[in-house]
Backbone as CSV, one residue per row, in Angstrom:
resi,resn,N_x,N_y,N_z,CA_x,CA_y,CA_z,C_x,C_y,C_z
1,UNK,-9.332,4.624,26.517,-9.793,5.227,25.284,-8.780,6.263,24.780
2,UNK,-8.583,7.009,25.569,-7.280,8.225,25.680,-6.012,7.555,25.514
3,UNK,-5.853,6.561,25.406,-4.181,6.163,25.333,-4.258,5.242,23.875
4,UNK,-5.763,4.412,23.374,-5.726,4.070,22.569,-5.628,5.028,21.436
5,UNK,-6.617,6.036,21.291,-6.312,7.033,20.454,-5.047,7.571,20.192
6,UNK,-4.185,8.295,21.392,-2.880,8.568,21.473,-1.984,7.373,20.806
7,UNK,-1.706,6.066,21.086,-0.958,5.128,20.135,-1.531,5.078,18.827
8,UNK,-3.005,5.562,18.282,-3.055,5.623,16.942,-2.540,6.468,15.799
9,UNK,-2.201,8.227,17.048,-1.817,9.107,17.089,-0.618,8.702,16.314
10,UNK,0.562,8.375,17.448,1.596,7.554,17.120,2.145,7.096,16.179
11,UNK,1.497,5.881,16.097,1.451,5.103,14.905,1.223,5.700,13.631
12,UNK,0.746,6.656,13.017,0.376,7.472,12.436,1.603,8.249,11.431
13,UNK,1.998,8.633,13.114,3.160,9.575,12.392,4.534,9.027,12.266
14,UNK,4.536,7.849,12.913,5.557,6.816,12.585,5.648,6.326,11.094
15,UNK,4.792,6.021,10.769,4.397,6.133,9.233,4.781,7.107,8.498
16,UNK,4.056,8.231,8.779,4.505,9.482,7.641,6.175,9.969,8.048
17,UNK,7.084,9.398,9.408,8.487,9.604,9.302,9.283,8.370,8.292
18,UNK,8.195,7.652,8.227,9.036,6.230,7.839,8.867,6.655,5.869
19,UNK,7.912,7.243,5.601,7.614,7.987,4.338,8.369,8.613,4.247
20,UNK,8.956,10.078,4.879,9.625,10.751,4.326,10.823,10.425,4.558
21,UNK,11.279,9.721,5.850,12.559,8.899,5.503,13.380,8.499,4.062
22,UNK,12.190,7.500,3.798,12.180,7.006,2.474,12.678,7.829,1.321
23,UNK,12.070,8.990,1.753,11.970,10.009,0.097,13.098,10.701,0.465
24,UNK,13.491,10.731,1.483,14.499,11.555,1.282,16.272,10.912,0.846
25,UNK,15.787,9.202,0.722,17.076,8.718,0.686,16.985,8.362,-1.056
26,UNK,16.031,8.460,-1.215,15.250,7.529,-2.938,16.177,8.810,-3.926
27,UNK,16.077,7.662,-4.555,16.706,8.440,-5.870,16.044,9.522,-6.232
28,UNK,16.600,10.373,-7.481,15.794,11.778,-8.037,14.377,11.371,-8.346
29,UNK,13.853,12.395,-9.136,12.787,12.234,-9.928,12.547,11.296,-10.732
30,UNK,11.269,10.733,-11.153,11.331,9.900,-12.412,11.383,10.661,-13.894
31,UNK,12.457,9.758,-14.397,12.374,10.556,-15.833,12.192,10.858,-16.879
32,UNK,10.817,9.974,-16.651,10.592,9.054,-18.418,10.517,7.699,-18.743
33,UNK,12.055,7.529,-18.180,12.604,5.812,-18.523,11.729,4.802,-17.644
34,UNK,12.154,3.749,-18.226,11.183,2.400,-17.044,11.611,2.356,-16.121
35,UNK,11.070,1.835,-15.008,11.619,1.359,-13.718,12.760,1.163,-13.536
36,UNK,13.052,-0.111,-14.205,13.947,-1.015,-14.009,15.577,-0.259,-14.918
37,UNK,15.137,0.870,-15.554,16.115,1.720,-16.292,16.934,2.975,-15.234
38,UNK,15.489,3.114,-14.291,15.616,4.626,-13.275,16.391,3.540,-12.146
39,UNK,16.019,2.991,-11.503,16.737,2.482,-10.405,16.800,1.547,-10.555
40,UNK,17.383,1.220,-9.749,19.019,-0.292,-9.434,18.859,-0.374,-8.241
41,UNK,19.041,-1.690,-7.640,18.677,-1.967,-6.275,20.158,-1.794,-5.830
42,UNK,19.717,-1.683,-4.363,21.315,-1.412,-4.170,22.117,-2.456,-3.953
43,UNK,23.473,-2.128,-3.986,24.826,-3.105,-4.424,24.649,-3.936,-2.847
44,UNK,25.462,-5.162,-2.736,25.591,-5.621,-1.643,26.636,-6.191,-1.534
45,UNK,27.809,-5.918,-0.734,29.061,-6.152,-0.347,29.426,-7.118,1.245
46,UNK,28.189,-7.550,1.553,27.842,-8.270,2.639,29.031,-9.153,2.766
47,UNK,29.794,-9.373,3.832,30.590,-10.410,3.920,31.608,-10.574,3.312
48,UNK,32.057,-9.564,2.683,33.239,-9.268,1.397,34.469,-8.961,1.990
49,UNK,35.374,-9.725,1.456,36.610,-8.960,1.592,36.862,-7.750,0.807
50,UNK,37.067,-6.802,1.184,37.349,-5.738,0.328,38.939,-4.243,0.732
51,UNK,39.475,-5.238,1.209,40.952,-4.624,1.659,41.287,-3.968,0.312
52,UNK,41.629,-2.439,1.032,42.497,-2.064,-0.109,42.041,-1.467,-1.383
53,UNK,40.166,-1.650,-1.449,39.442,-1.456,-2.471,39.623,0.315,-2.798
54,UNK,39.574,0.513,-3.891,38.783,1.946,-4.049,37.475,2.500,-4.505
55,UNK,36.862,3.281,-3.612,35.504,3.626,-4.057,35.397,4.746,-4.062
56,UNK,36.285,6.125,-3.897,36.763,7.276,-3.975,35.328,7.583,-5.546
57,UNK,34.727,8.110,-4.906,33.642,9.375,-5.308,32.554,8.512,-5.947
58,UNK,32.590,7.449,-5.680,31.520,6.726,-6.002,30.406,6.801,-5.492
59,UNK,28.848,6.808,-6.167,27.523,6.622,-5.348,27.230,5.449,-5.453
60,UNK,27.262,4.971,-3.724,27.079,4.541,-3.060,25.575,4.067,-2.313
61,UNK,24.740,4.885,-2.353,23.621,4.931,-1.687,22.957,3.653,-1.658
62,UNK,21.967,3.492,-0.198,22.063,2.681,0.192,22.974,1.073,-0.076
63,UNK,24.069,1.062,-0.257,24.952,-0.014,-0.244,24.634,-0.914,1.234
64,UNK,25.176,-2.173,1.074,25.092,-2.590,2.477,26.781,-3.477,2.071
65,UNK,27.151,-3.192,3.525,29.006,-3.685,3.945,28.429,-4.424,4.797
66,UNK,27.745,-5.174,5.571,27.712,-5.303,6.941,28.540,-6.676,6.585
67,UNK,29.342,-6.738,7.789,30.280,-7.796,8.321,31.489,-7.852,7.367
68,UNK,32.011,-7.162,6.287,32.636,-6.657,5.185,34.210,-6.625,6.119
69,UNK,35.500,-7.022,5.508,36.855,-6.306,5.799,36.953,-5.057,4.937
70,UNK,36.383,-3.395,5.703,36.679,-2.187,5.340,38.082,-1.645,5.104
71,UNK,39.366,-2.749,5.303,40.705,-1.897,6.005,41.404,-1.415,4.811
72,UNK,41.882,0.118,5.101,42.422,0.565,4.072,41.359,0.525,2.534
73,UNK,40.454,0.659,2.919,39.278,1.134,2.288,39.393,2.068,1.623
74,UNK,39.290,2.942,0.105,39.481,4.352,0.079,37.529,5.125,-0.135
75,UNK,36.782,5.686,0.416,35.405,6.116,0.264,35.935,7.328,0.173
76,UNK,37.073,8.436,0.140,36.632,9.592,0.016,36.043,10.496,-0.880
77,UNK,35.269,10.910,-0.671,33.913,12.157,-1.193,33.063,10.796,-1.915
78,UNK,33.206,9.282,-1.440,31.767,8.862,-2.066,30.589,8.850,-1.159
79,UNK,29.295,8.945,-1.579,28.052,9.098,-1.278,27.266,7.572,-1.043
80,UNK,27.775,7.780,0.248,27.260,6.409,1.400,25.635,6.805,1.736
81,UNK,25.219,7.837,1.132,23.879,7.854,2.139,23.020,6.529,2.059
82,UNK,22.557,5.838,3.683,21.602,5.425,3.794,22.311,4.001,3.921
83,UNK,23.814,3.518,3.629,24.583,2.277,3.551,24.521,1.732,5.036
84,UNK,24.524,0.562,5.016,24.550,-0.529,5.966,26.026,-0.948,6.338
85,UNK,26.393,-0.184,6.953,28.048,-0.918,7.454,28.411,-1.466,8.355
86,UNK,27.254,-2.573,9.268,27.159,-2.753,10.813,28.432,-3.848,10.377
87,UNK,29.034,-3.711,11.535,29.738,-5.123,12.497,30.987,-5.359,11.296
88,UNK,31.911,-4.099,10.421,32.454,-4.401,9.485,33.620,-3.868,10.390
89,UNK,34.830,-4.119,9.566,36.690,-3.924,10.383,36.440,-2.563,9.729
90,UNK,37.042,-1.542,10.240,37.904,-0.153,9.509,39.036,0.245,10.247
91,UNK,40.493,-0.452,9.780,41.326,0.276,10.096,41.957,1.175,9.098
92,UNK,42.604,1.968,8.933,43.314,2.597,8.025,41.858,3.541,6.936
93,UNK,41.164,3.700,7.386,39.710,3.420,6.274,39.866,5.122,6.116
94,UNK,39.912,5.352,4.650,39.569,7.033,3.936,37.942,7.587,3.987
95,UNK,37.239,8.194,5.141,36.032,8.474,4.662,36.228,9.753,4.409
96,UNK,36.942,10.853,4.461,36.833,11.923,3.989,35.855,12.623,2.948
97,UNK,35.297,13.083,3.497,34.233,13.956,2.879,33.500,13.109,2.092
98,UNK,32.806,11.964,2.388,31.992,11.307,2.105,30.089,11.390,2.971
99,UNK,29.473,10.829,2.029,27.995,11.727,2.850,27.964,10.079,2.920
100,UNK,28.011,9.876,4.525,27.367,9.179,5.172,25.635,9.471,5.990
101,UNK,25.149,10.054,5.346,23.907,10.865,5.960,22.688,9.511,6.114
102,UNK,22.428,8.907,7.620,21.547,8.195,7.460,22.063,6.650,7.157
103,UNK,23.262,6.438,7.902,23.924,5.127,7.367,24.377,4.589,8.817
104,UNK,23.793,3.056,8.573,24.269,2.396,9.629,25.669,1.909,9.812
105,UNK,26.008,2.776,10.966,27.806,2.462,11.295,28.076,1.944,12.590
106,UNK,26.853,0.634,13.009,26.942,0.453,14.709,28.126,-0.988,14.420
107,UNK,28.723,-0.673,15.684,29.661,-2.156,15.978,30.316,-2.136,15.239
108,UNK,31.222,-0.904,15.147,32.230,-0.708,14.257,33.351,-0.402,15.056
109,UNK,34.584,-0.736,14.943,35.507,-0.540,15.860,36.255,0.307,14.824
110,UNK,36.256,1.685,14.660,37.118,2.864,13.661,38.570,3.036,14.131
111,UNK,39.675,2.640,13.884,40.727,2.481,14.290,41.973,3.350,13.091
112,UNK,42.048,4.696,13.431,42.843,5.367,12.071,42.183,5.831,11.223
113,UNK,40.857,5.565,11.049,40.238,6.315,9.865,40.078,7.851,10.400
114,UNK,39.798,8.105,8.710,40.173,9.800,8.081,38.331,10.001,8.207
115,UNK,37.545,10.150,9.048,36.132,10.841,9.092,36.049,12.523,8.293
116,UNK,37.202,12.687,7.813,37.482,14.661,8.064,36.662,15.083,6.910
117,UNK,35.623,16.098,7.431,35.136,16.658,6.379,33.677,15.640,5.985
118,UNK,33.313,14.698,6.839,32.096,13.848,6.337,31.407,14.561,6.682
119,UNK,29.572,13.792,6.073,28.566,13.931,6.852,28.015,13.083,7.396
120,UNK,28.170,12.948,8.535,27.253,11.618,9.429,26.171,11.893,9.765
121,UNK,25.425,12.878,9.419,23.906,13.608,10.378,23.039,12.429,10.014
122,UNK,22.623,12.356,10.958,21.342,11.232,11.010,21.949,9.444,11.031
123,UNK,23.076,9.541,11.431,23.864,7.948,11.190,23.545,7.030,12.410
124,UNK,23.541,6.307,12.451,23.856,5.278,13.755,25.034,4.497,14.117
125,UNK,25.388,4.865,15.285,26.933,4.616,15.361,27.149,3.925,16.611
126,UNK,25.910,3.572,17.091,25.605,2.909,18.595,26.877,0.983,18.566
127,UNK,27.111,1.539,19.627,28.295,0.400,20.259,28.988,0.436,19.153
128,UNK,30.232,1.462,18.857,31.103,1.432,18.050,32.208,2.290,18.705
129,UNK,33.317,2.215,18.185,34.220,2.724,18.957,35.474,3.246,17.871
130,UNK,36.306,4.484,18.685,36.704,5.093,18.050,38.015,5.376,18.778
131,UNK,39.078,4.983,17.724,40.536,5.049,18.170,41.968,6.341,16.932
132,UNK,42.102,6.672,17.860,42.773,7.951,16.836,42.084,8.123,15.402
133,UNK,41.210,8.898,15.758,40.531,8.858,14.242,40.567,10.403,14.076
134,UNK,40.095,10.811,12.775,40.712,12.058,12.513,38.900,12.848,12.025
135,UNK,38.080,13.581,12.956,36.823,13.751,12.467,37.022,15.362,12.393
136,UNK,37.763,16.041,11.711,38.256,17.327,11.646,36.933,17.856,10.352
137,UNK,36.083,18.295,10.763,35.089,19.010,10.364,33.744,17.797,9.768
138,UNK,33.866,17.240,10.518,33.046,15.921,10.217,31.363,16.001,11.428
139,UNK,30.174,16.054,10.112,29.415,16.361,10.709,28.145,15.560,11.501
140,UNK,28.296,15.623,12.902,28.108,14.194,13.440,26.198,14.897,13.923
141,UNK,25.525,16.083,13.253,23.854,16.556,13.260,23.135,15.200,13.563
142,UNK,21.990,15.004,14.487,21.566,14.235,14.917,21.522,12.642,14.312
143,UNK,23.327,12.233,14.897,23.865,11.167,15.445,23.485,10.797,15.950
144,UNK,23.018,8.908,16.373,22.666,8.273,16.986,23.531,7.643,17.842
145,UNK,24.669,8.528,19.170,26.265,7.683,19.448,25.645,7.608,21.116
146,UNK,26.531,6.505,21.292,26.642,6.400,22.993,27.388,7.860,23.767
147,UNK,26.586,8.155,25.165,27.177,9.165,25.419,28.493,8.870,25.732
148,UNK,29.390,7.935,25.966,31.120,7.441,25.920,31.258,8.219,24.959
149,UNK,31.094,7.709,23.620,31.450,8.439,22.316,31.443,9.274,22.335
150,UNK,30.462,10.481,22.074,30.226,11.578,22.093,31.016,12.376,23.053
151,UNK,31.439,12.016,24.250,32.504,12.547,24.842,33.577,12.032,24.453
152,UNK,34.172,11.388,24.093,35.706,11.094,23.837,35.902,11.723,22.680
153,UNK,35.023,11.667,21.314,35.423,12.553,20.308,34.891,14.301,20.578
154,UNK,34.459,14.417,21.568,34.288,15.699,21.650,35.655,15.921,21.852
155,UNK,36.741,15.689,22.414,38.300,15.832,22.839,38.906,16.548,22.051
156,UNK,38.922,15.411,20.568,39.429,15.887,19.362,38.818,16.478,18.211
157,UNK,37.401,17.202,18.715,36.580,17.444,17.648,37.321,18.978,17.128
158,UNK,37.001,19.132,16.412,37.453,20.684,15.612,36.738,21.329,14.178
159,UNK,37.207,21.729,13.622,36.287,22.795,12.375,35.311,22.208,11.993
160,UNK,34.899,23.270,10.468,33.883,23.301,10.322,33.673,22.744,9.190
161,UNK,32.167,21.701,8.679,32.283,20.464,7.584,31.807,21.667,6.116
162,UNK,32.980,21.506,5.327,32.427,22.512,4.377,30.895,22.495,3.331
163,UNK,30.476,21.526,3.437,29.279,21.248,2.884,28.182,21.594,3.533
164,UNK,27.997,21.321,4.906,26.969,21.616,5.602,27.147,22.612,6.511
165,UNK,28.218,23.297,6.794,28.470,24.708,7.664,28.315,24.520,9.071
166,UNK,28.413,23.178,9.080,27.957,22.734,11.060,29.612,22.779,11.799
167,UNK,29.992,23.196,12.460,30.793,23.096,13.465,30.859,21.720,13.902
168,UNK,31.799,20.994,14.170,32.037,19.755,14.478,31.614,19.728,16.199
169,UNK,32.357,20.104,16.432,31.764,20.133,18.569,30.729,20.311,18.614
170,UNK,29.834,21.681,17.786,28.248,21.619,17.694,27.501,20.475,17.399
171,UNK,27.821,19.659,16.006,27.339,18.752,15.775,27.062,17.394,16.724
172,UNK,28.479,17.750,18.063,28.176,16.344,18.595,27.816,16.501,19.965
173,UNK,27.373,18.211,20.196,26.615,18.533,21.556,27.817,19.000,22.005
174,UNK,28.914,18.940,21.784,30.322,19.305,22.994,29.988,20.160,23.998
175,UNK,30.243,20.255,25.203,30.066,21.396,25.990,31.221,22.603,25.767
């Protein structure tokens, strides 16, 4: 009886995280206009070649890349929140100060990319891997990374992400 209640418990508030999840990635306010005027579903780049592209300050939100060629990519300062980038290439890739906040980045092999100055808080980055990459004030606030990860970029972690005031080593637990 006690454990059924407790999973209703649960269940419950799984819901109201999966709600405010939601709201917190959704576009502004409504403003008047129709639906179909206020939002746009998001873009889908699924399976794309996209070498070389530029998306430098573009919003982005929820986009989906998954399985995408990222290389030499330019995203810096665009607004990835909530984008789907599983199982895509990034070598050479510009994320600089881009808000990745809440974006799937698992099974990504990051090879040279510029992380400096992002926000990753709340990302998923599980089985992905990271080769000279540059996360110089890049804010990794409850990251979803393998503890491998999280120690190897603790190595090269350093300052502080100017948008969100988090310390980079803080952000990723460093000891």
């Amino acid at each position: 009886m006690v454990v059924k209640r407790l999973a209703g418990w649960v269940l419950v508030w799984m819901m109201i995280g999966c709600v405010w999840l939601t709201s917190a990635i959704a576009d502004p306010a409504p403003t008047g206009k129709r639906y179909s005027e206020q939002y746009r579903p998001p873009v889908s780049y699924g399976n794309a070649e996209l070498r070389g592209q530029d998306f430098s300050g573009q919003t982005l939100r929820l986009a989906e890349f998954a399985n995408a060629n990222l290389n030499r990519v330019n995203f810096s300062n665009a607004d990835l929140t909530g984008a789907a980038m599983s199982a895509s290439t990034m070598t050479d890739t510009n994320l600089s100060g881009a808000s990745l906040s809440q974006a799937m980045l698992d099974q990504i092999f990051f090879i040279r990319v510029d992380l400096s100055d992002a926000n990753l808080s709340n990302a998923i980055l599980l089985r992905s891997e990271f080769q000279d990459v540059n996360i110089t004030g890049a804010d990794f606030s409850d990251a979803i990374l393998d503890r491998a990860q999280a120690k190897e970029l603790c190595k090269v972690a350093r300052g502080v992400n100017s948008k969100t005031g988090v310390e980079t080593q803080e952000s990723l637990g460093c000891p």
